[in-house]
N, C-alpha and C positions, 0 to 999 in steps of 0.2 A: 592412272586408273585405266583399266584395259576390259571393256565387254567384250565375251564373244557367246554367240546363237549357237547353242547344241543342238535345242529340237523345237519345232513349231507345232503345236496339236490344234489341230483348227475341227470346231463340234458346230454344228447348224450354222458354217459362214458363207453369207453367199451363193455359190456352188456349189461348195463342200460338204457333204450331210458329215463325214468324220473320217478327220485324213490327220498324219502326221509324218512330219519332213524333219531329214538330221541333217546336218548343218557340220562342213571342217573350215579349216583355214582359208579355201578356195572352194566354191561351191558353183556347180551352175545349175539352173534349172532352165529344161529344154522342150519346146514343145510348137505346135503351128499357133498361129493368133486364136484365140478363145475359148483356149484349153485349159488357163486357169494361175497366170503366170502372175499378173499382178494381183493377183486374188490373194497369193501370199505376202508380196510385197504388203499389199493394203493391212493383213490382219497383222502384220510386225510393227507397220505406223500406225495403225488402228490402237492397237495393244498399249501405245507411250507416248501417245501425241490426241489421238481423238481425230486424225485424217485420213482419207485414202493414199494413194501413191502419186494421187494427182493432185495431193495439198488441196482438196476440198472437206470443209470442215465437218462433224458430225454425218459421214456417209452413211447412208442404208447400204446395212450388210446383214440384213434378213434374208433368206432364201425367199427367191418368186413364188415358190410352191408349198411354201411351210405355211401355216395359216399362225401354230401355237408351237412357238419352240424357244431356248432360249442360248443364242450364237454364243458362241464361247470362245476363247484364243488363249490357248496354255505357251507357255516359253520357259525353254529350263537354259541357264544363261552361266556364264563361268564371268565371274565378276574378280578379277584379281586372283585366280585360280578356286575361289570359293564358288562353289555351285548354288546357284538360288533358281527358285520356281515362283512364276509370275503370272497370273490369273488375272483373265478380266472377263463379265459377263453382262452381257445387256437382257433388262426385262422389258416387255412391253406394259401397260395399263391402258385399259381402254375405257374411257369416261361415257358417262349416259348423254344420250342426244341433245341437244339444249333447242329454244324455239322452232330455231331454222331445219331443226333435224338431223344439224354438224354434229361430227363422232368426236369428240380431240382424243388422241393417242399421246399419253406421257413415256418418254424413253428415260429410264434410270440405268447406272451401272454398277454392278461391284466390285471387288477387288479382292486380291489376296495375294498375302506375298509367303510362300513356305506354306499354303494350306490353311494361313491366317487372316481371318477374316479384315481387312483394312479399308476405312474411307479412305476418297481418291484425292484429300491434302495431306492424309498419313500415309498413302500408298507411295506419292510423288519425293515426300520429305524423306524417307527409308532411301529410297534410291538417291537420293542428292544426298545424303550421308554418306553412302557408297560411292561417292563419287561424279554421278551422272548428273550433269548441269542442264536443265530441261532446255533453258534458255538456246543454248548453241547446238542442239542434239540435231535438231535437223538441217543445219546448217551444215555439219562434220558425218553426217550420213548419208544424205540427199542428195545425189550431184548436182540437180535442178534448183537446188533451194537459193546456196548464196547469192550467182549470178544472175539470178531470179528477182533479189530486191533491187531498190531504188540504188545509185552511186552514194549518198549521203551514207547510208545504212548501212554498205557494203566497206566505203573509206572508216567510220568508225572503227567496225572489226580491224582493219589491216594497220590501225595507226597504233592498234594497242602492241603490234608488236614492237614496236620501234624504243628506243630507250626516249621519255618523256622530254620532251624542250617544249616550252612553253613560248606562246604567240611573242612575249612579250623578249625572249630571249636572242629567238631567229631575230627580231626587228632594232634589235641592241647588235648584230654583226656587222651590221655596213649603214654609212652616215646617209646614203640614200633614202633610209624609212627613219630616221629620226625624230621627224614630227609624229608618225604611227609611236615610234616607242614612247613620247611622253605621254602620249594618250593612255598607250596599252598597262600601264603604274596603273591608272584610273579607273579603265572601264576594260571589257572585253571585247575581243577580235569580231564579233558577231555586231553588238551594241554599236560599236565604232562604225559598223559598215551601215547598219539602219540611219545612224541618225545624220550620216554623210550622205546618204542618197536620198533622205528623207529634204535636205537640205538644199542637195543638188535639183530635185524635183522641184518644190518651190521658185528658189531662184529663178529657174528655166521658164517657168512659169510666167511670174512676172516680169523677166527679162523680154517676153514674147508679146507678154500682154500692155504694158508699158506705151510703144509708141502708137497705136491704137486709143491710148486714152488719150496722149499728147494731139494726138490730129482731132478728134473730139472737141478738146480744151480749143485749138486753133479755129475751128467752124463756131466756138460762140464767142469770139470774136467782131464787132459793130464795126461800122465806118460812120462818125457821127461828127457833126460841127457844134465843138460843145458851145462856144464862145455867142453864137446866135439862140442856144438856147436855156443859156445863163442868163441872156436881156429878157428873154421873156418871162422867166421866172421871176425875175425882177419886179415889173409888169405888173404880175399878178397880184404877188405879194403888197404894193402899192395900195391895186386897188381893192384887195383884201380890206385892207385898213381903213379904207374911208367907208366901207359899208359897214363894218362894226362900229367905227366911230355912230353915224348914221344911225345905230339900232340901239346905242347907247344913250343918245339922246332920245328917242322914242324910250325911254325905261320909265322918265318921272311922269308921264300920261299914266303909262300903265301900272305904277305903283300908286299912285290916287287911284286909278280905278280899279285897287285892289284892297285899301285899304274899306273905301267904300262894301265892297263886297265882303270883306273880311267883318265890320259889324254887323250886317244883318246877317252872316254866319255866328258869331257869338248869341245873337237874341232868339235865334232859334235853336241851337241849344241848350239854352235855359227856359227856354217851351219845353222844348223836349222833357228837359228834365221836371218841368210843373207835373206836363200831361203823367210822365213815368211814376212819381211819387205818389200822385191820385190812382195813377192803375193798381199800384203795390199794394196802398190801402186795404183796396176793394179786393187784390187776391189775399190778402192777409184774412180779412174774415172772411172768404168761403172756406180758407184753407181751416181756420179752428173749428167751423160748422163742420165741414168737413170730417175731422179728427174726431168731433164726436160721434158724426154719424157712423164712422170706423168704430170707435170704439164701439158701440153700441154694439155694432154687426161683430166684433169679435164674442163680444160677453156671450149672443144669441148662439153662436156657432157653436162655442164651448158648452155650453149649456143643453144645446143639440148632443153633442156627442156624450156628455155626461149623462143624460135623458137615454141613451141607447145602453150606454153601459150599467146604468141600473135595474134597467129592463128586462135585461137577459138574467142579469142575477136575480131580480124576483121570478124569472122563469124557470131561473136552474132550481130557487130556493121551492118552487111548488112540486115540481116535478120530485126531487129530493122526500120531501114530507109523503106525497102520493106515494113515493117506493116503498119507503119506510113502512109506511102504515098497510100498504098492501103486506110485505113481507111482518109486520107483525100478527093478521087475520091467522095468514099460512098458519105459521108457528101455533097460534093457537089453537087450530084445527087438529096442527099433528101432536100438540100435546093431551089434547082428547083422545086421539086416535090409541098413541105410547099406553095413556091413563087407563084405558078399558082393554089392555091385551093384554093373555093369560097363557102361559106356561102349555104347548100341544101334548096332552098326555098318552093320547092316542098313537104317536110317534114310536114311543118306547113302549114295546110288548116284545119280551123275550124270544127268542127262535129259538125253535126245541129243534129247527134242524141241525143247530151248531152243538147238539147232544152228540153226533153221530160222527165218526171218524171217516174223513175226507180221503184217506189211504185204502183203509180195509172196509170201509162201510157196517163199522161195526158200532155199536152206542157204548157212551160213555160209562165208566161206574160212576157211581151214586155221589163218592166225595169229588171224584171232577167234574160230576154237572152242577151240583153243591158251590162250588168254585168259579163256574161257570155263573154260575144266577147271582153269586155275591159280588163280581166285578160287573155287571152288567147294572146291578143296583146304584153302586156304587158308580157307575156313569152317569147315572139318571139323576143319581140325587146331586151331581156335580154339577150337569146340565140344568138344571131347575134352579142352583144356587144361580149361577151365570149369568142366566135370564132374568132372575130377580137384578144382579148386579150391573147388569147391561141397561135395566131398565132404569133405575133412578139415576144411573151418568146419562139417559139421555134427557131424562124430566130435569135433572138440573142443568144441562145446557141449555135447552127450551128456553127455560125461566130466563137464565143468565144472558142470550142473545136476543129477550123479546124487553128484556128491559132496558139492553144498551140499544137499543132502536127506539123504543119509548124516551128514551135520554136524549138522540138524533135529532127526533123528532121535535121536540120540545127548544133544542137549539134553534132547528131551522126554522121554527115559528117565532121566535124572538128575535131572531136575526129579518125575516120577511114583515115584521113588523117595521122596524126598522127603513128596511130599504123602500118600501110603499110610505113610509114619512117623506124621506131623503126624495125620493117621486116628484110627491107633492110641491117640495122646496124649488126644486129646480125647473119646473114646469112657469111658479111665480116668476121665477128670474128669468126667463124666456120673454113672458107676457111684460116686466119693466123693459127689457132692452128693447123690444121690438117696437115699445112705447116710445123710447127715448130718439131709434134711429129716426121713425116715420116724422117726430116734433123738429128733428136737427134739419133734412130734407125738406123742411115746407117753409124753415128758415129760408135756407141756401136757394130756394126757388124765389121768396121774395126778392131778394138782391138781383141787380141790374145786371146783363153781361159787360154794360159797359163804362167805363170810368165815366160822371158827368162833372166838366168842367168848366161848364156857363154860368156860375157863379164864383168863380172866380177873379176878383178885381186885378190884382196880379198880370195874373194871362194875359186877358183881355187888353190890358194896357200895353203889354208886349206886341202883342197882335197887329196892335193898332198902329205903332211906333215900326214894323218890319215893315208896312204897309206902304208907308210913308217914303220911307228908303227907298225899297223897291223903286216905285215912282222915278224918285231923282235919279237910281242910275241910268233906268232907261233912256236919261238925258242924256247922259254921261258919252265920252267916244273911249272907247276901251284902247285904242291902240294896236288891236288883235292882229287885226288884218294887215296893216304895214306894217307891223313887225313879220309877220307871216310869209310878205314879200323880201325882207331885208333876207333873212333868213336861208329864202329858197337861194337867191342872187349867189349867195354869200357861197354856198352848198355847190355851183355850178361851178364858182370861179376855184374854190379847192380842190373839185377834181380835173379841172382844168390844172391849177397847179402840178399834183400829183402824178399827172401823168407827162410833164414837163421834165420832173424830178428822177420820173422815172427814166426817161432817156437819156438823162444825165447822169444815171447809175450805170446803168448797162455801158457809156462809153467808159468812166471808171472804172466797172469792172474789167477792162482790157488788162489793167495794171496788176489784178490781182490773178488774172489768168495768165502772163507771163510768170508769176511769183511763183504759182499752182507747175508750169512746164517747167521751169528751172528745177525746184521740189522734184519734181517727175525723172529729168534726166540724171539729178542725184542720188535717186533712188536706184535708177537702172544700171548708174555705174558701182551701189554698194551691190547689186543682184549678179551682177557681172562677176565682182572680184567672190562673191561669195560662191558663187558655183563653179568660180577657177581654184579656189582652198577648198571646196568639197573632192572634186574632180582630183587636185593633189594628192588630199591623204586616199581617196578608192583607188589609183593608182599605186601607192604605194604600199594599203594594204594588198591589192593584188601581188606587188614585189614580194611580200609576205607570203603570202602562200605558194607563190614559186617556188621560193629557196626554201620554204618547210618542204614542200611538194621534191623538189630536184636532193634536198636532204637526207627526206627519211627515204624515197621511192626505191635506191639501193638496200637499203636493210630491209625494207617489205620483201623486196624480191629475193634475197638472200636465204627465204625462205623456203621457195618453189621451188619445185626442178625444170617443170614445163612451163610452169604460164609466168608469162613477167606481165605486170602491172603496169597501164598509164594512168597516172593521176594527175595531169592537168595536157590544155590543149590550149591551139589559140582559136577565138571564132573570126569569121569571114572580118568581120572588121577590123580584125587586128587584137580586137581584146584579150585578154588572158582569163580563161575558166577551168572552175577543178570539174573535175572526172573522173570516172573510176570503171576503166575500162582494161579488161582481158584480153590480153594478146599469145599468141602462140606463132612461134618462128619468123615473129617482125611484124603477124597482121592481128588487127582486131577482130575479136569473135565476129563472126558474120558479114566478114570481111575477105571474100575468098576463100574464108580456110573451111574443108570438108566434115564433114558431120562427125567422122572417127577423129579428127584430129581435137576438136571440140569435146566430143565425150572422156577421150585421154588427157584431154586439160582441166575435165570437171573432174576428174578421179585425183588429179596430182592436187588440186586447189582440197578437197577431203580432208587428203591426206595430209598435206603439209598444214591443214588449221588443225587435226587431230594433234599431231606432232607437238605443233606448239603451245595449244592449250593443254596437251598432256590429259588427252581423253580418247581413247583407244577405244571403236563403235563399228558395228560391222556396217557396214557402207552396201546398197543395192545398186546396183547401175542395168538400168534396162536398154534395148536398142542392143546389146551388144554381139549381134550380128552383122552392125557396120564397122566390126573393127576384126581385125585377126586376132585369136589367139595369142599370139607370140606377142603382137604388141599392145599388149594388157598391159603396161607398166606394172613394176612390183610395188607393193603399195604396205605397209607395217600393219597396217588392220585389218579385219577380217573381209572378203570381197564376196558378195553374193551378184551372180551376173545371170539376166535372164535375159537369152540367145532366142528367134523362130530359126524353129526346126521344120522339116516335115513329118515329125510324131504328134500322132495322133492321141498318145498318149501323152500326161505330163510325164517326166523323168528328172529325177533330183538326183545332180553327181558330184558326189564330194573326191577333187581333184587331188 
C-alpha cells in the first residue's frame, strides 16, 4: 500500500488564513524559523492522528486573531495510484457561564472523504480498508516517533520481523536452560520470571532476617538451679496439704451451723408465703371492685358519646324541619304571586311604523299592511297562549315541590320524635352507671391497704418457732472466721507455689528454645537452597533471552541499511539485560554520534519499517539543515524535508 501528499489546503489554521502547497516525490519547504514550517507539518498529523508535529495531543490550531472561523485541512492523496480527497474541520461551541462565571468551549470535528460527509470511526475504517494501519502511521512517518518509545515497545515492533521461535524453543537448544524449558511446557517466559524473583525476594528476606530472630531466641535464655527449686516446690506443696486437710475438718462446725441456719430459712419462707396468700386475697377483691368500677366508667363514657351523637341529630333533625317549612311559606307566597298575574296586554299594540318601507320610505298597500296586522295577531294570540301555558307548569310545580317538603317535613318530625326518646334512654343509662361506679368506689375505700395477719394462728406459731432458733444460733460458733483464715494461708502459699513453678518453666523453656533455633537454622538452610533454584532458573532465563536476543538481533538488522540494533547489554554487575538501543557506525544514539548522523538513521529506521510492513507514507523530517543535501539517503517513500533558510518568505520546492 503506497500514500503519497499531492496537495495540502490549509483554510483558518493557525497562521494560515488560506494557503495551499503541492507536494512530488521530494519536496522541501524552505524558510527562516517562524515562517510557517511546522505549521504544515502540524495540519498533515493534525489531519490523521489529532496531533501536532511535536506529538502533543488535540493542539490548538485556531488562529490568535480569528475570534469565529472554522480551520479546516484539505489533502488530495494518491493511494495506490487512486486519487482521494480527505477533509477535516473543527467547530467551536461555546456554553453559557455556569455559577463561577466559567465559559466551557466544546471542540467537535467533521470529516469527509471524496466530499462525503463521514464520522471519524467511518472516516478512520475507509482509510484502514485502504490500507493505512493508524496503529503504526506515526511510527513509519515520524522520525521522532519510534525511537521516542520506551525499549519494551520499540523490541515488540522489531521482533515481529523476525521468523517466530518461541521462548520455549530457544530454551530446548542447549541443555544449559533445561530446567527453564520444563517450566516453559507450563507457564510463560514473563510468569516464570515473576514468580522466580517473587521467590528469590522472600527467601532473601528471611534468609537476612532469620539469625536475628535466633539471637532473640538465645537472650531468652535463664541460668537457673532447677534442682533447689524443685525442693521447694516440694515444700509447698506439703504444706498445701495440711492446711486443706485443716479446713476440711473445720467443714462439720460449719455444716451444723448451716443446717441450723438452713431451717429458720425454710420457716420463713413459708411466712412469706402465709403473709403473700393474705395479700393476694385482698388484691383479688379490690381487683373485682375494681373491674366494676371500670366497667361502670366504660358504660358512662359510651353513653357520653352516644348522648353527643343524638344530639347533633336532633339538631340537624330541627334545623332540617325549619328549612323545609321556611321554603314551603316561600312557595306559597310565589304561588299567590303566579295565581293573581295576567297576560300584559298593553305590550302588544301594533306599529303603524312597520306600514312604511324602510328602503324608499314609501307606505305599504292595503293587502301587505292586511298581512302585516294578521301576523302580528297571530303573535299575540300565540304569546297569551304561552303565558296561559307557562302558567299552570309553574302552579303545578308549586303544588308538586310544596308537597314533597310537606312529606320532608312530616319524616323529619317522626324521625325527631324518635331521637328526643332514644335522648331520654341514654341520659337513664348515664344516671345507673355513674350510680354503680360511685357504690364500687366506696367499696374499694372500705378495704384496708394492708393485708392483716394477727389472726392468724398458723403464722404466729411460725413466728414464734424462728424466734426460738434465732436464739440458739447465736450460741452457736459458725466456724467463719477460721475457715476465713485457713483460706487466706492456703491463697499465700499457692502463689508462693506458682511462682516457684514459674521458674521452673522458664529454665525448661531453655529446651524448647533450642528446639525453636534448630527449627530456625532449618528454615534458613531450606531459604538458602530456595533463593539459589530461584537465582538458577533467572539466570537461565536470562541465557534465554541472550540467545533469543544474539538469534533474532541479525535478522532485525538485515532490515536496515544504517542503523543496526543492540538488544541486550550487560550492567555494571555483570548481569545480563534487554535493550533496545539505536546505533549508528559502532556508537549509540547519543553517544558521540552528531545530530545529521541521527536524523539519517531516523529516516532509514522509516523507511526500512515502511518496507517491511509494506506501508508506503510520506515521511516529514524537520532539522534538516543539519544535514547536506547529498546525504539525504534515498529513501522508497515520499520525503518531505523542512530546511531554515534565510527566506523570509515560506517557499515549497518540489525537487
Amino acid at each position: 500500500m503506497q500514500v503519497k501528499l499531492k496537495t495540502l489546503h490549509l483554510t483558518d489554521f493557525k497562521g494560515v488564513r488560506d494557503a495551499a502547497y503541492t507536494f512530488g516525490d521530494v519536496t522541501r519547504i524552505l524558510a527562516m524559523n517562524g515562517a510557517g514550517k511546522t505549521t504544515i507539518a502540524t495540519a498533515w498529523f493534525w489531519l490523521l492522528t489529532d496531533r501536532d508535529y511535536s506529538l502533543r495531543s488535540n493542539p490548538n490550531i485556531k488562529p490568535l486573531d480569528v475570534e469565529e472561523c472554522l480551520p479546516q485541512v484539505k489533502a488530495t492523496l494518491d493511494i495506490d495510484g487512486i486519487e482521494t480527497i480527505i477533509t477535516k474541520q473543527q467547530k467551536s461551541t461555546t456554553g453559557k457561564p455556569d455559577g463561577r462565571g466559567v465559559v466551557k468551549i466544546t471542540l467537535s470535528n467533521t470529516y469527509e472523504i471524496n466530499h462525503v460527509p463521514k464520522t471519524e470511526r467511518d472516516f478512520k475504517a475507509v482509510l484502514e480498508e485502504k490500507g493505512l494501519k493508524f496503529d503504526l502511521f506515526l511510527a513509519l512517518s515520524h522520525p521522532n516517533v519510534f525511537t521516542g518509545q520506551k525499549a519494551s515497545e520499540m523490541r515488540k515492533i522489531l521482533f515481529q520481523m523476525v521468523v517466530d521461535k518461541t521462548d520455549l524453543d530457544i530454551a530446548s537448544v542447549d541443555e544449559s536452560t533445561k530446567d527453564v524449558a520444563v517450566l516453559l511446557k507450563s507457564y510463560k517466559y514473563g510468569e516464570i520470571e515473576a514468580m522466580n524473583k517473587a521467590s528469590r525476594k522472600k527467601a532473601d528476606e528471611q534468609v537476612r532476617a532469620i539469625p536475628n530472630q535466633i539471637i532473640g531466641l538465645e537472650k531468652a535464655k535463664v541460668d537457673i538451679d532447677t534442682a533447689e527449686l524443685e525442693l521447694q516446690e516440694n515444700a509447698l506443696k506439703c504444706h498445701i496439704t495440711e492446711k486443706e486437710q485443716q479446713l476440711a475438718d473445720n467443714q462439720n462446725i460449719i455444716d451444723e451451723y448451716h443446717r441450723a441456719t438452713d431451717g429458720i430459712m425454710d420457716l420463713k419462707f413459708k411466712m412469706g408465703d402465709v403473709e403473700r396468700k393474705v395479700a393476694e386475697e385482698l388484691n383479688a377483691k379490690k381487683k373485682a371492685i375494681q373491674d366494676r368500677a371500670d366497667q361502670a366508667m366504660q358504660e358512662f363514657s359510651h353513653a357520653t358519646r352516644q348522648q353527643s351523637i343524638v344530639e347533633l341529630d336532633i339538631n340537624r333533625l330541627q334545623d332540617n324541619i325549619q328549612r323545609d317549612n321556611t321554603g314551603r311559606k316561600l312557595l306559597g307566597e310565589e304561588y299567590k304571586e303566579v295565581t293573581g298575574s295576567a297576560f300584559d296586554v298593553s305590550k302588544w299594540v301594533f306599529d303603524e311604523n312597520s306600514t312604511i318601507c324602510q328602503m324608499c320610505g314609501r307606505e305599504y298597500d292595503s293587502s301587505k299592511v292586511d298581512e302585516l296586522k294578521t301576523v302580528f295577531e297571530a303573535n299575540k294570540a300565540k304569546a297569551m297562549a304561552d303565558f296561559e301555558t307557562a302558567k299552570k307548569q309553574k302552579m303545578k310545580q308549586l303544588i308538586t315541590t310544596g308537597n314533597e317538603l310537606k312529606e320532608k317535613v312530616a319524616g323529619f318530625t317522626k324521625d325527631l320524635e324518635s331521637a328526643n326518646a332514644k335522648l331520654d334512654k341514654i341520659k337513664k343509662q348515664k344516671m345507673t352507671a355513674n350510680r354503680l361506679q360511685s357504690r364500687a368506689m366506696e367499696e374499694k375505700a372500705a378495704l384496708p391497704d394492708q393485708a392483716d395477719i394477727s389472726d392468724n394462728q398458723e403464722y404466729e406459731a411460725m413466728r414464734l418457732q424462728v424466734s426460738n432458733m434465732e436464739k440458739s444460733l447465736d450460741s452457736m460458733n459458725s466456724g467463719a472466721s477460721y475457715r476465713s483464715v485457713l483460706k487466706e494461708e492456703i491463697a499465700e502459699l499457692r502463689q508462693q507455689l506458682s511462682e516457684v513453678s514459674a521458674r521452673i518453666a522458664k529454665a525448661s523453656n531453655n529446651i524448647h528454645i533450642d528446639e525453636q533455633i534448630a527449627e530456625l537454622r532449618e528454615k534458613q538452610r531450606d531459604y538458602e537452597q530456595s533463593k539459589a533454584d530461584a537465582e538458577k532458573l533467572l539466570y537461565q532465563l536470562s541465557l534465554v533471552s541472550k540467545r533469543k536476543n544474539e538469534m533474532l538481533v541479525e535478522e532485525i538488522n538485515s532490515n536496515f541499511e544504517i542503523v543496526k540494533w543492540k538488544l541486550f547489554d550487560y550492567q555494571k554487575n555483570g548481569e545480563y539485560k534487554e535493550v533496545c538501543v539505536p546505533q549508528t557506525d559502532g556508537k549509540d544514539f547519543g553517544d558521540s554520534t552528531n545530530t545529521g548522523r541521527e536524523i539519517i538513521a531516523k529516516l532509514d529506521i522509516c523507511n526500512s519499517l515502511q518496507k517491511f510492513f509494506g506501508m508506503s507514507v510520506p515521511v516529514i523530517l524537520d532539522n534538516a539543515e543539519s544535514i547536506n543535501d547529498v546525504h539525504i539517503p534515498d529513501v522508497d517513500c515520499q520525503l518531505i524535508t523542512m530546511k531554515v533558510t534565510d527566506d523570509t518568505v515560506l517557499r515549497v520546492e518540489v525537487a
